[in-house]
N, C-alpha and C positions, 0 to 999 in steps of 0.2 A: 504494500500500500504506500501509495507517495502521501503525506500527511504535511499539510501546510498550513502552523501555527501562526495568525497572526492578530496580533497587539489591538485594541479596540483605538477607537479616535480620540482626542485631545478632551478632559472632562475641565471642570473649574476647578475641581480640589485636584487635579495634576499642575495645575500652574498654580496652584496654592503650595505644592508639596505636601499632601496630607495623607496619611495612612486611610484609606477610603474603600472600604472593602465590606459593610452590611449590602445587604438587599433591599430594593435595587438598582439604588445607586443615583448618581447625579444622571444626564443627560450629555449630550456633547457641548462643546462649544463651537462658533463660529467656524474655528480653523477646524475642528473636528468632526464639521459637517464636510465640510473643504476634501479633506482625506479620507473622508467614507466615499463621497462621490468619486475617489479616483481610484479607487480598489478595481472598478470593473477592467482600467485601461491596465491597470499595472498587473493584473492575471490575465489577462487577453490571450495569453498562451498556454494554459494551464487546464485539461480536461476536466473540470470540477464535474462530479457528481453527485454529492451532496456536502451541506450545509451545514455548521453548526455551532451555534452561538449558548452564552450563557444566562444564568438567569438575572444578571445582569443589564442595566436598561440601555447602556451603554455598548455592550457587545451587539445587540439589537438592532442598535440603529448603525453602527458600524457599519453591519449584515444586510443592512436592505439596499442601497444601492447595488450593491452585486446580486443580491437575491431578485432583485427584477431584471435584472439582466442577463442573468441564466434561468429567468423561468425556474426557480429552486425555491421549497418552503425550509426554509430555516429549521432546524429541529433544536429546540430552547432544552438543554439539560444542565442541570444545578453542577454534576460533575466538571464543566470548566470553567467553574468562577475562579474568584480569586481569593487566594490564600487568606483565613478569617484573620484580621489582626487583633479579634480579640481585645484584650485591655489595650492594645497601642491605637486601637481605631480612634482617628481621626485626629491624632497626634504630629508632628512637622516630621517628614521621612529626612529630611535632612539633619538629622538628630542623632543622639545616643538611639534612642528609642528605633527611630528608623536603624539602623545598624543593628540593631539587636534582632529584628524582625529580620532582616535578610540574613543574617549571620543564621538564624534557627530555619531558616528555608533552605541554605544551602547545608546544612550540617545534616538534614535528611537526604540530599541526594551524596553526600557520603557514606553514608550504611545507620546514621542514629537518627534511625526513622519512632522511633518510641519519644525523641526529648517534644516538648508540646509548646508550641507557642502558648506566651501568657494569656489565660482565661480563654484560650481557642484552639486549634487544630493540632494531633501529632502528624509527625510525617507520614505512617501508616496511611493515616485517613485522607491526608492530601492525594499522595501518591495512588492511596486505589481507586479514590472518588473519578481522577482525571484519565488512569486503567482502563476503567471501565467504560468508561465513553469512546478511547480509544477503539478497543474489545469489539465493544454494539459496532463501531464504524468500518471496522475489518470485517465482521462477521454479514453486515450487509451487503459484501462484494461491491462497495465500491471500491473503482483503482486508485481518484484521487478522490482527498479528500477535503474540505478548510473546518478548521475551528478556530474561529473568532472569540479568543479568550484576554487573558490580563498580561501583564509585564512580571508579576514576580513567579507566577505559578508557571507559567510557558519556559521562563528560566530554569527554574530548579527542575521540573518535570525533565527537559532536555538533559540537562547535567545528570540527572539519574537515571533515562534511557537511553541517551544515544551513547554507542560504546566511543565516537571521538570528540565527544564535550567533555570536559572535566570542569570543576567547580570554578579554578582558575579564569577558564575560560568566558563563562557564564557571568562570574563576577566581575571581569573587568570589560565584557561584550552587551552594554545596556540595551536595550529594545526600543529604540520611538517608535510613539505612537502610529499604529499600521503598517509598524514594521514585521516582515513576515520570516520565520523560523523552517525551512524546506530541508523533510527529513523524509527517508524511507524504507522499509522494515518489517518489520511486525513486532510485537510485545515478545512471541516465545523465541525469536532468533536473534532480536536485538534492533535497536533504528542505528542510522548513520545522519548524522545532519549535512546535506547537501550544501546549504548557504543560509548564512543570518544575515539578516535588511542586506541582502544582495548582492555580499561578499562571500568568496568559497572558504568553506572550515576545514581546517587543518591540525591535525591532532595536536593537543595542546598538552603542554606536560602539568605532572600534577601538583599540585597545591589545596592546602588547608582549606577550611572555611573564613570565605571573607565577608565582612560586612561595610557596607558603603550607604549613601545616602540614597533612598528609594524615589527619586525625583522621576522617574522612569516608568514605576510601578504601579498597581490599580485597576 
């Protein structure tokens, strides 16, 4: 399956830098209407056969510009929202706090999927929630496929399945908004990430968990 993760459009609390991750979320802004409309031209070569956005209101509206133009109904699964931040919601990502949050996102696609962000998610739960919707996506025989998800969870997800992203990578390869993650694979033999926002990945050597400021994420 070709699987193409890509980032929703510009919200308010992304240009606030807030940890912004209850349901369902802010709406787009301006510019983020701007970059949903361009989705359709910037996949223009890309066989999409289905859709799939979060239950987020944001990945939504991302979603419909291309969804009218491939004739596609969107399929809304709570599996690719974005990572719960829990007590850090709605906190400045550019922070200790932000840092902490990404620091415990990448530290599950290391192997310490049990440590739980504060008052929210373990990585277990992350990692199967986002599985599983994978899973549904392959088991429906489509070849390719999009999910219109978030900036922290599209991160760490990659970092834990693609065998040539490592956390390194991931933490210091930020996501803009509608930028897209092209990987392909399957869950039981492993993904390869093709290209992030449009450059080729190349296996990246390994490194710790790092935490940066979530200006990106959401």
């Amino acid at each position: 399956m070709r699987l193409l993760l890509v980032r929703h459009g510009q919200t308010p609390t992304n240009v606030d830098y807030l940890l912004d991750t209850a349901v369902p979320g802010p709406g787009l802004t301006e510019l983020g209407l701007t970059q949903a409309a361009a989705l359709p031209e910037a996949l223009a070569d890309e066989d999409i056969e289905a859709l799939y956005v979060s239950t987020l209101l944001r990945t939504q509206l991302t979603a419909a510009p291309l969804a009218a133009a491939r004739g596609l109904e969107p399929l809304v699964r709570d599996g690719i929202r974005e990572i719960t931040a829990g007590d850090l919601e709605m906190l400045p990502g550019d922070s200790a706090q932000g840092e902490l949050y990404m620091r415990t996102a990448f530290s599950w696609a290391s192997g310490d999927t049990a440590l739980r962000m504060p008052g929210g998610e373990n990585g277990e739960e992350v990692l199967g929630r986002f599985d599983g919707v994978v899973a549904e996506a392959a088991a429906s025989g489509a070849r390719t496929v999009v999910m219109v998800s978030h900036g922290a969870i599209i991160r760490t997800w990659t970092a834990a399945r693609a065998d040539n992203v490592d956390i390194q990578y991931a933490a210091t390869h930020r996501l803009a908004n509608t930028g897209v993650v092209v990987l392909e694979g399957s869950l039981s033999d492993g993904f390869k990430a093709l290209s992030w926002a449009g450059a080729s990945v190349a296996p990246a050597g390994g490194a710790g968990p790092a935490g940066e400021p979530l200006d990106d994420a959401g």
